[in-house]
N, C-alpha and C positions, 0 to 999 in steps of 0.2 A: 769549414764555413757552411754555416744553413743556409738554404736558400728556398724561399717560397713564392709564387708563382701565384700575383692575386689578377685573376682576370676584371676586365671592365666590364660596361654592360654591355650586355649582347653577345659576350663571348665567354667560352668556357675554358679552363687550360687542358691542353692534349698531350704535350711532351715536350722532353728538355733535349734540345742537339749540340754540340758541339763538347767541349768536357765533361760534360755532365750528359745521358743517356736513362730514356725509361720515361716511367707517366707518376712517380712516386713524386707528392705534394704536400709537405716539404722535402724537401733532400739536403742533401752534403756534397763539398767536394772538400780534399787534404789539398792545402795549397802547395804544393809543393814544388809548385814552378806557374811562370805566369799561365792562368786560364781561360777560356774564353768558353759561355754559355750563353743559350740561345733558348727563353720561353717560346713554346709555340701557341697559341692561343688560335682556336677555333671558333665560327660564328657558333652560337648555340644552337643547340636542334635539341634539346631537353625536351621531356614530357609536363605538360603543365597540369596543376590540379586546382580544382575550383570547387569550391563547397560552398554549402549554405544551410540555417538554420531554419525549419518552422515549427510555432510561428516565433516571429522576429523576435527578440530580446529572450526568450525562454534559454536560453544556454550558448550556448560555444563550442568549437572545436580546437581543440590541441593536438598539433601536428607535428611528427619527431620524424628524423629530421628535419628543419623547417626548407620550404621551398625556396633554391635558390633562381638566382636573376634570371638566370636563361632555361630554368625548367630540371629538371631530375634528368639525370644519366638514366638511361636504360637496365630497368631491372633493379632498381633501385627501391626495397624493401620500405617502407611509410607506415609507421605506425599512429594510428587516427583515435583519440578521446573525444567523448561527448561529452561535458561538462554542464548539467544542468544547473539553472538558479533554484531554489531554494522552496521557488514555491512548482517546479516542475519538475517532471521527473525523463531521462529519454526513453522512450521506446523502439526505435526502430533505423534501419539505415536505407535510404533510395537514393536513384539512380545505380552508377556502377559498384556499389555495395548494398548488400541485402542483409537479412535478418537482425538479429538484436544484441549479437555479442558487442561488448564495449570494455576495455580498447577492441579494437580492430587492427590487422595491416594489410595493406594492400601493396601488391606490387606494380610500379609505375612499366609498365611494357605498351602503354598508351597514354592520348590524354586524358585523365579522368576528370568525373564531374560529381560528385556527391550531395545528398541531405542527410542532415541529423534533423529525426521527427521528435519533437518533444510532447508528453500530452501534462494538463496542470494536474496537479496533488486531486484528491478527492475528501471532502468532510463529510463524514460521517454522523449525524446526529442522534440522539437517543433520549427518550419522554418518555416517563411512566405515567400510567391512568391505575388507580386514584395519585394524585401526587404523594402524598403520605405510604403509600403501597409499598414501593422498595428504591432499588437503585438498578443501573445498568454499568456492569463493567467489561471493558474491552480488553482485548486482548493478543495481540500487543495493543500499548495505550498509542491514541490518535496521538501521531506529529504535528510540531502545530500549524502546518502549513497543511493537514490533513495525509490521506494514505495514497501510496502510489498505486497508479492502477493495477489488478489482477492482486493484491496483497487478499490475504484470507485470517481474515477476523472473528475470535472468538467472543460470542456473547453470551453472557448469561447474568439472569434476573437472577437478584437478591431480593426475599421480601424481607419486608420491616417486620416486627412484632405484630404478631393478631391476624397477619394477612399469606395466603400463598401465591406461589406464580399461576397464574392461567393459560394466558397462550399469548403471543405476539403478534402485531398488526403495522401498518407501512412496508415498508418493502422486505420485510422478511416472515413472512406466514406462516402457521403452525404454532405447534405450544412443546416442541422442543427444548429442553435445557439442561445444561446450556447448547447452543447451534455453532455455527459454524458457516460466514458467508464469504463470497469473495466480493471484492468491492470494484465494479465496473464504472459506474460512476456513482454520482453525490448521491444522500439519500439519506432516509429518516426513519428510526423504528420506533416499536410503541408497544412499552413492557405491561400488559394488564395484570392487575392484581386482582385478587378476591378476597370478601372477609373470612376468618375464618372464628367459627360458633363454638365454646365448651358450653354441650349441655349439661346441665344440674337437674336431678330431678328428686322426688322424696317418692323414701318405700311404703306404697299407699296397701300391702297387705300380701299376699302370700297365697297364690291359686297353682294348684296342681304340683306342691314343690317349687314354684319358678317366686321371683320377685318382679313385684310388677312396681315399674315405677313411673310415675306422675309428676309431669312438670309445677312446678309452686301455683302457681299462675292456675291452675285449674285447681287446686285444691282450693287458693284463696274465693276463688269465684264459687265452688260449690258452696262454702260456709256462708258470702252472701246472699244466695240465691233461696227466697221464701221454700221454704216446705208445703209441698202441699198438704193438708188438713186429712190425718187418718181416720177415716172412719172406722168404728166399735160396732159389734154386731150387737143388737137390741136384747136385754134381757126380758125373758118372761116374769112378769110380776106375779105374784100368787096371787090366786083365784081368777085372771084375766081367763 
């Protein structure tokens, strides 16, 4: 026959006397003659743990095993998840847990108090000058609740036909390409483009070996541009 040992509140189970012996919950006894068994139930003296999120509604904690009525037995091993929403990400653990790993576990050998810090997403945005200039793509692409903090995002200009990259302007400076930023928080870049010129020109004649060439544009202008009037040097007339 099983036999399991559900304490109330306030109290935790300790051990079984009488036919049955030990702190094993559930147990057996073989019935093999009348029995008599005796739960013993202890006030609880468990360690208790209390958490909390900031800020409010950014996530939750998931807590294995969960806390029972009268507090954790001693030494009792707690495995602790952050569980962020959607538009946050967590960062960090305070009070009697520290740094960033997630899960965590802690062991109950007092009573603990904790925070799960959560900080929101970050967007990222991106404008090119001239608009027709090029594009901006990232890399990884933004989520769309934006990127989590410390992520490192690669950028780089594309130009469109006719135009090259220049240099970039807002919160990421230089003319790098592509770069490479980390994302602290929100923030906006600004891909400059420039035109880009095929010169043409016509071979206006042939000095020293070399070809010299002449934009259109000045040859047209010489051909409308008046001549000045040659003067002839004076013949002598006979008999003058």
């Amino acid at each position: 026959m099983t036999l399991t040992a559900v304490p109330g509140a306030g109290y935790i189970f300790d051990h079984w006397e009488g036919h049955l012996a030990g702190t094993a919950n559930p147990d057996y006894v073989i019935m093999d003659a009348d029995k008599t068994v005796t739960a013993v139930f202890v006030p609880a003296t468990g360690y208790s743990l209390s958490y909390s999120v900031v800020p409010l509604e950014a996530g939750s904690i998931s807590v294995n095993p969960a806390q029972p009525s009268g507090g954790y037995t001693p030494d009792t091993v707690v495995t602790l998840t952050a569980v962020s929403e959607p538009d946050h990400t967590f960062d960090h653990w305070e009070g009697d847990l520290s740094g960033s790993d997630n899960p965590v576990s802690l062991v109950m050998d007092s009573d603990k108090t904790l925070t799960a810090v959560f900080e929101p997403r970050l967007n990222l945005s991106a404008s090119v000058s001239p608009e027709e200039g090029g594009t901006v793509e990232f890399n990884p692409s933004q989520p769309e609740y934006g990127y989590p903090k410390g992520e490192h995002v690669q950028l780089t200009a594309v130009p469109a036909d006719g135009y090259r990259f220049d240099h970039w302007e807002g919160d990421v400076p230089g003319d790098e390409n592509p770069t490479t930023i980390t994302v602290t928080a929100a923030g906006e870049v600004v891909a400059v483009f420039s035109r880009t010129f095929s010169w043409q020109g016509t071979v206006a004649g042939v000095i020293g070996g070399a070809f010299i060439l002449l934009p259109p544009s000045y040859l047209i202008l010489s051909r409308l541009r008046p001549r000045a009037p040659v003067s002839k040097p004076a013949r002598n007339r006979p008999g003058a």
